[in-house]
C-alpha positions in Angstrom: 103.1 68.9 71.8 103.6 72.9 72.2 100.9 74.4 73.9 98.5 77.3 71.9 100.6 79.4 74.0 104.1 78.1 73.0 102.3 78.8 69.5 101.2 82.3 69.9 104.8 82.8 71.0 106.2 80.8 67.7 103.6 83.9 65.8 105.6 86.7 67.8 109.2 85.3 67.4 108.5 85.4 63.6 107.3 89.2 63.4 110.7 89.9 65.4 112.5 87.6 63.6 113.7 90.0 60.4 115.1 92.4 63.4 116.8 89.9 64.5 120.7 90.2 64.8 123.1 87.8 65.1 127.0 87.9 65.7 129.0 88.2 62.3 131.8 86.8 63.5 132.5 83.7 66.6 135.7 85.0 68.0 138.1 81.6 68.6 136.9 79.3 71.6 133.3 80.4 70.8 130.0 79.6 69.7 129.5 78.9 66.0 128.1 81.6 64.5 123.8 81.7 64.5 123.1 82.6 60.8 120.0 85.4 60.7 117.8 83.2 58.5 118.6 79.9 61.4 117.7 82.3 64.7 114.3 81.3 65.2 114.7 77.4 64.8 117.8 77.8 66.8 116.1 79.6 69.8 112.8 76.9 69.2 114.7 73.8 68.9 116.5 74.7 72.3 113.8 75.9 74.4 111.1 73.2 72.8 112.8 70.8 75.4 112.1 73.2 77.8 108.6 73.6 77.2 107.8 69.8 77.2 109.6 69.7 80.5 112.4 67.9 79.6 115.9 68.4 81.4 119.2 67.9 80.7 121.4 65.3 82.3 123.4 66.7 85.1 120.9 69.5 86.4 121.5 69.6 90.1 119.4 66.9 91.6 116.4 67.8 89.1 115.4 64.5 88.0 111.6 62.7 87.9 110.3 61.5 91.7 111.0 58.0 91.8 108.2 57.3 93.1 105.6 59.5 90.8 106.5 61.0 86.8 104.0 63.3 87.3 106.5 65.9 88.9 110.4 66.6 89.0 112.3 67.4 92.3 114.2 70.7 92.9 116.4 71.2 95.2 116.9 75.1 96.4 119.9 75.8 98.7 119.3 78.8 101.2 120.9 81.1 103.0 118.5 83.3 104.9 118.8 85.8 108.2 114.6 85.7 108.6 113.9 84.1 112.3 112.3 80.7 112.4 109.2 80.2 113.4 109.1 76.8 115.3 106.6 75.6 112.8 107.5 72.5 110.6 105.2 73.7 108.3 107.5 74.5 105.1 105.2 77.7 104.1 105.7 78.8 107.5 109.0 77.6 108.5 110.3 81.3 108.3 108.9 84.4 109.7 109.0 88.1 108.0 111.4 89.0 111.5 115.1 89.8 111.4 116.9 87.1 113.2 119.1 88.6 115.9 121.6 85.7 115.9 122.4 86.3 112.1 122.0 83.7 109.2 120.3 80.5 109.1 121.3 78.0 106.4 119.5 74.7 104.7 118.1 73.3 101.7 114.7 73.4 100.3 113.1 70.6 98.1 110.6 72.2 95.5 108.4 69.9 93.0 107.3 71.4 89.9 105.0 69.2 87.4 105.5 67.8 84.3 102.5 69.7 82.4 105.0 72.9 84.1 105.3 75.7 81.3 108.2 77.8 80.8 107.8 81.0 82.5 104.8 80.3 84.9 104.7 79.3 88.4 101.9 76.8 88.7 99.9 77.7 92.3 96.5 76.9 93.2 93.9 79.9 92.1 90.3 80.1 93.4 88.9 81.4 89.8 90.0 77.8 88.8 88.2 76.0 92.1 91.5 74.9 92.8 91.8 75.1 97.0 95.0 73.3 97.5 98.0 72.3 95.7 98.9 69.1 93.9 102.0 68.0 93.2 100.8 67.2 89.5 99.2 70.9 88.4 101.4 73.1 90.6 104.7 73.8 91.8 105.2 72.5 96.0 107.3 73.2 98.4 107.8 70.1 100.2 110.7 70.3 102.6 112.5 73.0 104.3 115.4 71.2 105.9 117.7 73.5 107.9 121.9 72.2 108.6 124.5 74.0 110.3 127.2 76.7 108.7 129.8 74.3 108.4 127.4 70.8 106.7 125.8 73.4 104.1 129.3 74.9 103.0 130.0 70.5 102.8 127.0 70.1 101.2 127.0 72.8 98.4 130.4 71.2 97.5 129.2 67.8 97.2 126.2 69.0 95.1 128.6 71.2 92.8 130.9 68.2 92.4 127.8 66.2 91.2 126.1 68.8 89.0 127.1 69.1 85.2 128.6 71.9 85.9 130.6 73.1 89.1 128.4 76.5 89.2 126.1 78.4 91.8 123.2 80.8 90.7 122.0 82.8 93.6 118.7 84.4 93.7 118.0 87.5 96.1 114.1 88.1 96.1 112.3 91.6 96.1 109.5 93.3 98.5 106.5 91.6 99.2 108.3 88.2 99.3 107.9 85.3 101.9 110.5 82.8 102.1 108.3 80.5 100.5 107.6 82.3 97.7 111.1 83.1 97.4 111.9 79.1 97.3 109.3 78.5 94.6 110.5 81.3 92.5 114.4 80.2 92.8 113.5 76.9 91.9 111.5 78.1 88.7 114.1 80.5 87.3 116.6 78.0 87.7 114.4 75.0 86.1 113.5 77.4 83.1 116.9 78.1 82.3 117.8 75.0 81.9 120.5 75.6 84.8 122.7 73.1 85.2 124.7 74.0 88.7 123.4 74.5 92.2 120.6 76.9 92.9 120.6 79.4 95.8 118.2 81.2 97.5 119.2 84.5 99.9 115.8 85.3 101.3 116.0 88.3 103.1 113.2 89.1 106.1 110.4 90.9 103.9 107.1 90.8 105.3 106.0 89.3 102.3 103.1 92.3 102.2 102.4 95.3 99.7 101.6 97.4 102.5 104.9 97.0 104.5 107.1 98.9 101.7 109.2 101.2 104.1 109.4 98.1 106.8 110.7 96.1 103.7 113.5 98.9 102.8 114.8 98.9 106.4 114.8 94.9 106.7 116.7 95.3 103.3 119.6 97.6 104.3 119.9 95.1 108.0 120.0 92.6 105.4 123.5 93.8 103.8 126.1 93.1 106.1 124.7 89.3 106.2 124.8 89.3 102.4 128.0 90.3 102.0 129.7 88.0 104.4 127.5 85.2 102.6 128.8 85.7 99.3 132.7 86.2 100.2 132.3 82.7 101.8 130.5 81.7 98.9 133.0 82.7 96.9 136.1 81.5 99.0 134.6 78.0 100.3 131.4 77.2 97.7 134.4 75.3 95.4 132.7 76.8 92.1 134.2 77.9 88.9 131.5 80.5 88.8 128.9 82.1 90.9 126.0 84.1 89.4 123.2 86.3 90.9 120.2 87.7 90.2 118.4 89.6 92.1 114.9 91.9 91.5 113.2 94.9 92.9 114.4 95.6 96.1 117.0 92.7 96.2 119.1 95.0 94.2 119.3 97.3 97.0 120.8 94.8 99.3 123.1 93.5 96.2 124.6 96.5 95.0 125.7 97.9 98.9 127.0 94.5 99.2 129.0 94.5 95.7 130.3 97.7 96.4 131.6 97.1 99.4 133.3 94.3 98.4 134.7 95.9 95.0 136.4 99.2 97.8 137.9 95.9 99.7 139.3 94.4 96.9 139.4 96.3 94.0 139.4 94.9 90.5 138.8 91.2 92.2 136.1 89.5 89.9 134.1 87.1 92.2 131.3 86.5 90.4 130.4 85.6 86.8 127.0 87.0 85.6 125.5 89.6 87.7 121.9 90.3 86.4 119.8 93.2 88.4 116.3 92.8 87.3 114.2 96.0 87.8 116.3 97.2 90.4 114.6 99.6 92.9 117.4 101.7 93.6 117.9 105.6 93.6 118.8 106.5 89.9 120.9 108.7 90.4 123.4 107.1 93.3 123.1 104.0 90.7 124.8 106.2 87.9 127.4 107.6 90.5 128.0 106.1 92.8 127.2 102.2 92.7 127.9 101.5 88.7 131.6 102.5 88.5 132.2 99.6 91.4 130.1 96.9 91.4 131.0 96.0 87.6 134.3 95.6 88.7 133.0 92.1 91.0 131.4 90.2 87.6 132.5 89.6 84.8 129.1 90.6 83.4 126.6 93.1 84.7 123.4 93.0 82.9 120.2 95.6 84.2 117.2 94.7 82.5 114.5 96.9 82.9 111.0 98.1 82.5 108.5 101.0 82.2 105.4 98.7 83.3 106.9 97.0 86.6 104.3 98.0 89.3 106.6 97.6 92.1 108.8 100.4 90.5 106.0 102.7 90.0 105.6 102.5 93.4 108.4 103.1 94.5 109.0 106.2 92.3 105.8 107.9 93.9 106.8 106.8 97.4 110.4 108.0 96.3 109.9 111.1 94.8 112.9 110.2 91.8 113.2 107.6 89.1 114.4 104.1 90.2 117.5 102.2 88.4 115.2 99.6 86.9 112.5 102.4 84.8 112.5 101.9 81.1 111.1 104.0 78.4 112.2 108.4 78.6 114.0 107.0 82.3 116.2 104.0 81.3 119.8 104.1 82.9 122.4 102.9 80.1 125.9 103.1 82.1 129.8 102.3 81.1 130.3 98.8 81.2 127.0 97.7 82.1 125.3 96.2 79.3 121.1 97.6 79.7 118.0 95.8 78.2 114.7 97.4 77.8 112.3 95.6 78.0 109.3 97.8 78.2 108.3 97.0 74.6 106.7 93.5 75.9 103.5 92.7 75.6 102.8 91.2 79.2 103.1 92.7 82.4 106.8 92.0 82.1 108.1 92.3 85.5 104.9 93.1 87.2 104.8 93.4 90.6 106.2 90.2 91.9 108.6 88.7 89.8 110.2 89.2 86.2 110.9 85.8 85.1 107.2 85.1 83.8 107.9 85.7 80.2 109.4 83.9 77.5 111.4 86.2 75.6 113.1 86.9 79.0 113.4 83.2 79.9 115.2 82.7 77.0 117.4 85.6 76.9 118.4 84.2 80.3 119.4 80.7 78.8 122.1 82.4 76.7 123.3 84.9 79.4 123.8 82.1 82.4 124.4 79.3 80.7 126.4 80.3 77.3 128.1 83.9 79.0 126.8 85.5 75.7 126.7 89.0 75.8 123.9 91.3 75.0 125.4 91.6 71.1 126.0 87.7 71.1 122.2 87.2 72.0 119.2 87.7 70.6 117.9 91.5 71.0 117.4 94.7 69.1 119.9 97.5 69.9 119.5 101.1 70.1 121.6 104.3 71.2 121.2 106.5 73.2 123.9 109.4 74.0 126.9 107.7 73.7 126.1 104.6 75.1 124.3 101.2 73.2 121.3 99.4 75.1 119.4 96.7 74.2 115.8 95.7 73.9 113.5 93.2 72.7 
């Protein structure tokens, strides 16, 4: 049964719902066309599934514990250049450190439960009197298992060849992110969106601490070279018909260096399939002239959403001095071939400080954009102009 959430959301959806757009026309090889007066069932009937955790066939090892129905397992490939700590302890497993000797590879095995809704990340809370975590009422990270270079690259593979379909979806975390929160929060976005490939993690040495902002930032540029050389061998020896990424907040920092500098090595080479930079905290103005005419070149499809109410970027702009890549509202950055969504006009704390995938309008936009390659006219959003450019919001 939907929740009295999943209802208040059915209320919203149908005050958006006369907005709504649809393609007119499916071009040949695509999607039937959505009819305007069919959107809402359309987007309820597939996400419904979702909500009553119920996955398809073929998602990447996600499937019921054998041994209990109370929880599904996850499992999270990472790629990570943080220095071990000794510790078996999977929520200490990794330090906040740079590791000297470069990138450390593995898989991690995260449960989330069947009463899991879409959008949330189910951890124990205190104003509940909930003191530690059960596999049945919150999402666990039970395993960090580490391999070497050469058995992960195997394994990924294997794990492609057995998934649904042959496709990665990398996730680069932001500021203020340990490596376990990084591993729950890969696990989630790929669960909620239904994703039916291999999901990565690159968890880059934050210190996992609001206070360590500048230590963050110069973590995050060490990070780059290790990212790039990670996804070229991603690309080259993964054996998937598509890789796509999403990264927030800082992550896009690290991202967008690396995608340039692969797009001046090999211009016009499209690597990647969906690139999606969520809030990115990134200097406005070297977004719009420097990094934007290259990394679109490296996807087939770069989408920025953004926000006016992410805390992390209102930091940053006072730390900063300048509006940040990832502002919405008076600031938003709407770019050549770089499709833009707004999405300040949420009633939530949208991207808040830690994460952006804890809404459901979001969730779902992301269904569409991994999964189907819709772009942001194909999908369900409001559009807008401004100058000479279209952007999107919901």
């Amino acid at each position: 049964m939907p929740t009295r959430r999943s209802l208040l959301l059915f209320g919203a959806c149908l005050l958006f719902f006369p907005f709504c757009k649809g393609p007119q026309r499916a071009q040949p090889g695509e999607a039937p066309v959505v009819e305007t007066d069919s959107i809402f069932q359309h987007i309820f009937e597939n996400r419904l599934a979702e909500v009553q955790v119920q996955r398809p066939k073929g998602f990447a090892g996600v499937e019921p514990d054998q041994k209990d129905q109370r929880f599904s397992l996850v499992p999270v490939y990472y790629a990570t250049d943080r220095l071990p700590s000794g510790k078996k302890d999977p929520y200490q497993f990794f330090t906040g450190n740079p590791n000297p000797w470069g990138l450390q590879f593995g898989k991690c095995i995260v449960s989330v439960p069947r009463i899991h809704e879409l959008g949330e990340l189910e951890r124990p809370t205190w104003w509940k009197l909930e003191f530690s975590e059960k596999a049945d009422r919150h999402m666990v990270l039970k395993e960090v298992v580490p391999s070497q270079e050469k058995d992960f690259f195997h394994d990924l593979r294997w794990a492609g060849l057995q998934a649904d379909r042959r496709e990665a979806l990398v996730f680069i975390h932001g500021f203020n992110v340990s490596f376990d929160e990084g591993a729950l929060r890969a696990a989630q976005i790929a669960y909620d969106v239904s994703f039916q490939g291999v999901p990565i993690l690159y968890s880059w040495p934050s210190q996992g601490s609001i206070v360590e902002y500048f230590e963050d930032g110069k973590k995050n540029a060490g990070t780059v070279p290790n990212l790039e050389r990670f996804l070229k061998k991603l690309a080259r020896e993964g054996g998937f018909d598509q890789i796509h990424i999403v990264a927030h907040s800082m992550g896009n920092r690290a991202l967008t260096q690396a995608l340039v500098n692969l797009a001046q090595e090999d211009p016009g080479h499209r690597l990647f399939g969906q690139v999606i930079l969520a809030a990115p905290d990134v200097d406005a103005k070297a977004f719009v002239q420097d990094i934007a005419p290259l990394i679109y070149q490296t996807a087939q499809n770069v989408t920025l959403y953004a926000s006016a109410k992410d805390k992390a970027l209102l930091l940053s702009k006072n730390i900063n001095s300048g509006p940040r890549a990832g502002e919405g509202g008076k600031n938003l950055v709407v770019v050549d071939h770089i499709e833009t969504v707004d999405a300040s006009l949420i009633d939530t704390d949208f991207l808040g400080h830690n994460y952006f995938a804890n809404t459901w309008l979001l969730i779902n936009d992301l269904y569409y954009l991994i999964n189907r390659g819709w772009q942001a006219d194909r999908r369900f959003l409001l559009v807008e102009q401004k100058d000479r450019w279209r952007y999107w919001f919901f």
